[in-house]
C-alpha positions as a LaTeX table, in Angstrom:
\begin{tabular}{lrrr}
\hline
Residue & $x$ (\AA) & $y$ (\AA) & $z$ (\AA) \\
\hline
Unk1 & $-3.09$ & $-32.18$ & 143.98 \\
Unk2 & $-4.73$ & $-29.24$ & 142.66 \\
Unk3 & $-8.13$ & $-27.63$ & 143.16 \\
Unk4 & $-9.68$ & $-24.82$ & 140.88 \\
Unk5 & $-12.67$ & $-23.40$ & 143.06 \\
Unk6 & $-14.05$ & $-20.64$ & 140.18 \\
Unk7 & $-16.86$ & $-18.91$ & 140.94 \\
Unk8 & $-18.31$ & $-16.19$ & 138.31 \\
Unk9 & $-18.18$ & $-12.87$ & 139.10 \\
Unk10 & $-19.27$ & $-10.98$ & 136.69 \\
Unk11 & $-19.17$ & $-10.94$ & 132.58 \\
Unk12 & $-18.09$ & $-8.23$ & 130.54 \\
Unk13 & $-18.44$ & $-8.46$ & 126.90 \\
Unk14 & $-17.11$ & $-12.11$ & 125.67 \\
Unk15 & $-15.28$ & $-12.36$ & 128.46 \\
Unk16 & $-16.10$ & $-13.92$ & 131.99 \\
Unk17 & $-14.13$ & $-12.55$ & 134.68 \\
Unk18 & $-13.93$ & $-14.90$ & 137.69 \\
Unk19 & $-12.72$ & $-14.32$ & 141.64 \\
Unk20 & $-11.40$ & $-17.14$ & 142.68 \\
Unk21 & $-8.74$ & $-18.85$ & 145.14 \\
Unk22 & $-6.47$ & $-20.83$ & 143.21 \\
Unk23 & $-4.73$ & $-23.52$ & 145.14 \\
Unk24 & $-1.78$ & $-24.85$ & 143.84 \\
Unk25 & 0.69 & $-27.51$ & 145.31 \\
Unk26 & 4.17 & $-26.89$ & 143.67 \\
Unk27 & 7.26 & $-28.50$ & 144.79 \\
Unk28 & 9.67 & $-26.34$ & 146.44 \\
Unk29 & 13.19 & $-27.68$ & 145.28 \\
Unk30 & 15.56 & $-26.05$ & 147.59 \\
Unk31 & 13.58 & $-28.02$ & 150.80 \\
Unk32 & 11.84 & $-30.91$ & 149.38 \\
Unk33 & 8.69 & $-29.90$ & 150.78 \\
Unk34 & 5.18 & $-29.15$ & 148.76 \\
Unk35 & 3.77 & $-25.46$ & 149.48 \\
Unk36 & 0.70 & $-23.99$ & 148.72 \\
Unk37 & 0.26 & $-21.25$ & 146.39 \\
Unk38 & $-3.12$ & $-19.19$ & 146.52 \\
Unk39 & $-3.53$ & $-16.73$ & 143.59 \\
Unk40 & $-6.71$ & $-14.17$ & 144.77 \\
Unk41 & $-7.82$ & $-13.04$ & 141.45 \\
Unk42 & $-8.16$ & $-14.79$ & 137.99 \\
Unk43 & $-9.34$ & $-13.49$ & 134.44 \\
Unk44 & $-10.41$ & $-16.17$ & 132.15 \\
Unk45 & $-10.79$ & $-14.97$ & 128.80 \\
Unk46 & $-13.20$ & $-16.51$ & 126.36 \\
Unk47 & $-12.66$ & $-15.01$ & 122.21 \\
Unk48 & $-11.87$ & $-11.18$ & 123.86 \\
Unk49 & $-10.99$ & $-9.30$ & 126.83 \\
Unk50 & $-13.36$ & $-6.95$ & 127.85 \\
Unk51 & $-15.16$ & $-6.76$ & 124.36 \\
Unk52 & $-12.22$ & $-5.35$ & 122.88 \\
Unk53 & $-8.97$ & $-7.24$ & 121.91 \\
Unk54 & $-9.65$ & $-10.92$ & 121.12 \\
Unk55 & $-7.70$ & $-13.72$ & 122.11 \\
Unk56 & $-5.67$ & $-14.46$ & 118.81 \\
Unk57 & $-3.35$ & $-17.95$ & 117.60 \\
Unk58 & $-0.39$ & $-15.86$ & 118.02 \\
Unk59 & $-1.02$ & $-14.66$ & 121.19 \\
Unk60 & $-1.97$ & $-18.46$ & 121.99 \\
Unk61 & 1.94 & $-19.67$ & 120.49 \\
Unk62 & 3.43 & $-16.75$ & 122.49 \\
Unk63 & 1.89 & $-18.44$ & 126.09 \\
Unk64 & 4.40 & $-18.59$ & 128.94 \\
Unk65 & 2.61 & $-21.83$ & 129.97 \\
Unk66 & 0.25 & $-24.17$ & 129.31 \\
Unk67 & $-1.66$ & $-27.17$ & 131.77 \\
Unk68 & $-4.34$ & $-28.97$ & 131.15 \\
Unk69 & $-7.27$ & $-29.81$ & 133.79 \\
Unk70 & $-8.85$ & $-32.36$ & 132.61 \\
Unk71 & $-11.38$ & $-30.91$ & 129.75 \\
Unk72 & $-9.95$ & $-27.33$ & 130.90 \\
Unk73 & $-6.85$ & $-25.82$ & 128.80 \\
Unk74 & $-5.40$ & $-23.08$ & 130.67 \\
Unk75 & $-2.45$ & $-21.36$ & 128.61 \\
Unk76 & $-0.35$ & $-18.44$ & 130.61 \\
Unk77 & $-0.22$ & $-15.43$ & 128.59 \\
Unk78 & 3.54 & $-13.79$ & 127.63 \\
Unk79 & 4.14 & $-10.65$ & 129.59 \\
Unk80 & 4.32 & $-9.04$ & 125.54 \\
Unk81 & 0.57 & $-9.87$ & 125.23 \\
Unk82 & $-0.32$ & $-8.99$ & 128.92 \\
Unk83 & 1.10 & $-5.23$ & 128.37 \\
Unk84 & $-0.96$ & $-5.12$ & 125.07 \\
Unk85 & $-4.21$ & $-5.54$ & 127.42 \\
Unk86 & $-2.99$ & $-3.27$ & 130.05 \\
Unk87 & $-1.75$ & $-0.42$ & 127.47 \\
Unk88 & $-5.69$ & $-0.08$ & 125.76 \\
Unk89 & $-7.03$ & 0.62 & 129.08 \\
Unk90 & $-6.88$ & 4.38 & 131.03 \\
Unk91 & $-6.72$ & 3.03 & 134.41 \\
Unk92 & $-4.55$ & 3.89 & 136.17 \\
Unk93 & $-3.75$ & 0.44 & 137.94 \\
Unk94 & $-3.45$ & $-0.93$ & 134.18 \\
Unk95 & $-0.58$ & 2.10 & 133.54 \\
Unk96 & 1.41 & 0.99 & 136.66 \\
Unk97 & 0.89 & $-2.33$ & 135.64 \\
Unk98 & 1.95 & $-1.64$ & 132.19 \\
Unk99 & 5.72 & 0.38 & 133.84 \\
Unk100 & 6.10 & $-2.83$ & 135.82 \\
Unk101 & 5.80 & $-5.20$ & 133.35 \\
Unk102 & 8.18 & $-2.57$ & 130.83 \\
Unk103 & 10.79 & $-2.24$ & 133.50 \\
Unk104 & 11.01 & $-5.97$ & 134.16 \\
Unk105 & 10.24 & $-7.91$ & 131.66 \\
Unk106 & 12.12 & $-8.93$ & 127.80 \\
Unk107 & 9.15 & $-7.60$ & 125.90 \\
Unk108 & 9.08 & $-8.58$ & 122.16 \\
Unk109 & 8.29 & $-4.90$ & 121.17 \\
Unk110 & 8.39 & $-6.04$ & 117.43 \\
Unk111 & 5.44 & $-8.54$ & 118.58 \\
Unk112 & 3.41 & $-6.04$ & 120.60 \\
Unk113 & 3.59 & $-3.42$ & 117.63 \\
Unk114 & 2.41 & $-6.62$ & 115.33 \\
Unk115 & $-0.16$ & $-7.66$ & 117.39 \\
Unk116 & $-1.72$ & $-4.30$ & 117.51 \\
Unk117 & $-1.71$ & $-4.07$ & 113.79 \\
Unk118 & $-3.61$ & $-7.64$ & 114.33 \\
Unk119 & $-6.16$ & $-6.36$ & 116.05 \\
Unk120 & $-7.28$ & $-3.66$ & 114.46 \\
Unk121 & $-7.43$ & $-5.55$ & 111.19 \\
Unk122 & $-9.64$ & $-8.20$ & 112.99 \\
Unk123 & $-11.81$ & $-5.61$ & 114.81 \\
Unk124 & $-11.85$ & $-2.57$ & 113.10 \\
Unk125 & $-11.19$ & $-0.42$ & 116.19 \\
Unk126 & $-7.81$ & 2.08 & 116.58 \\
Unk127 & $-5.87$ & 0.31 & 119.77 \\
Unk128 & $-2.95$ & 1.87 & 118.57 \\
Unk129 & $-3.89$ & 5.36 & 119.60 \\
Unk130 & $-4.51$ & 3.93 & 123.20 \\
Unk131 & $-1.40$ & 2.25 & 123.42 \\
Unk132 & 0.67 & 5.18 & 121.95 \\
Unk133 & $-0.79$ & 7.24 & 125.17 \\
Unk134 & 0.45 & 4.84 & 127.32 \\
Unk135 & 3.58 & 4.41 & 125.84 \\
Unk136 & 3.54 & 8.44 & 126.02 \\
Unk137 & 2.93 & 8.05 & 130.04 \\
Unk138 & 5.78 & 5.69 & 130.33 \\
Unk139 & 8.13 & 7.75 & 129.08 \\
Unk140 & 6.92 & 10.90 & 130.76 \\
Unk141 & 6.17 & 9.05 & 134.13 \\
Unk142 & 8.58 & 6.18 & 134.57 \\
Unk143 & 11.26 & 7.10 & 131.91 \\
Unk144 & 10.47 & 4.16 & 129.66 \\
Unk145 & 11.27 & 4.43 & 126.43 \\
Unk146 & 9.65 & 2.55 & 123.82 \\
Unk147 & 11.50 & 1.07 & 120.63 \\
Unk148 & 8.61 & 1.36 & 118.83 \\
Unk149 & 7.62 & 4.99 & 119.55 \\
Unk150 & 8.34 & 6.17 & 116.19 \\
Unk151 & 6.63 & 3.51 & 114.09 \\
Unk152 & 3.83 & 3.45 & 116.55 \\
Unk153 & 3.18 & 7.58 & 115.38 \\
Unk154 & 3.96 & 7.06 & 111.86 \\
Unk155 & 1.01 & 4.10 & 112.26 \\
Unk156 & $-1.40$ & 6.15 & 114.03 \\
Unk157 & $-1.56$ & 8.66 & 111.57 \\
Unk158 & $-1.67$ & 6.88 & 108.72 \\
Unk159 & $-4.99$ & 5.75 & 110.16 \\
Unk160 & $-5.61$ & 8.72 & 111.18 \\
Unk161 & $-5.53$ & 10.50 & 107.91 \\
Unk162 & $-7.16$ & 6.94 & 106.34 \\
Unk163 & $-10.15$ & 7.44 & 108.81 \\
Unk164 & $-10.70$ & 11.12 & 107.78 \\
Unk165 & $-10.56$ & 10.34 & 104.48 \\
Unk166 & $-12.84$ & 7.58 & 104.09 \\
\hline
\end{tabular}
């Protein structure tokens, strides 16, 4: 059985963040036995995350996972689009979060470089210089090294030079 208790916690932008205590039943193969999984903290995302990057279709086709509730479709995002929303932010929780997921995880760089590009053509605001200083502070901090340094420059300053010039 599962039980979603959300409560609302606050709203920022489009998006409705929500505390909550998630309690999941999942069947632990190795014993046989069901155990309880409580997950503290929960951000549900409703057309963009903190009034900034919106949720698009191919972040949506990229999901990890996907369950239905009932009327309630709640789709996992990839780790790729989860370091997209960490990299736009300065905090520094965000950053760490950002090495953590670098170090650990297969990220599609070719898909996080694409989705930036997406975003900025659907919102008209420069992520890419954000996520360029992150990428800067992974290198310099945590010795991460981004495939898509170069391109992610070359990018910036062609908007860059765009922006001045319009």
């Amino acid at each position: 059985m599962t039980e979603l208790n959300l409560k609302p916690n606050r709203v920022v932008g489009d998006v409705r963040l929500l505390r909550t205590a998630v309690l999941l039943e999942v069947n632990n193969i190795v014993l046989g036995q069901q155990v309880e999984v409580v997950v503290d903290i929960v951000d549900i995302a409703v057309k963009a995350v903190a009034g900034q990057l919106q949720l698009t279709p191919a972040m949506i086709e990229r999901c990890d996972q996907s369950f239905e509730y009932g009327p309630l479709h709640v789709h996992l995002l990839s780790l790729t689009d989860i370091f997209v929303f960490k990299s736009i932010t300065e905090r520094e929780g965000d950053l760490e979060d950002a090495a953590l997921i670098a170090r650990q995880a297969d990220l599609d760089w070719e898909d996080i470089f694409q989705e930036i590009q997406t975003q900025e053509d659907r919102t008209g605001q420069f992520f890419s210089f954000a996520v360029l200083d992150t990428i800067d502070v992974l290198d310099e901090r945590h010795d991460i090294v981004a495939p898509i340094t170069d391109r992610l420059v070359s990018y910036c300053l062609e908007n860059c030079l765009l922006s001045i010039s319009l």
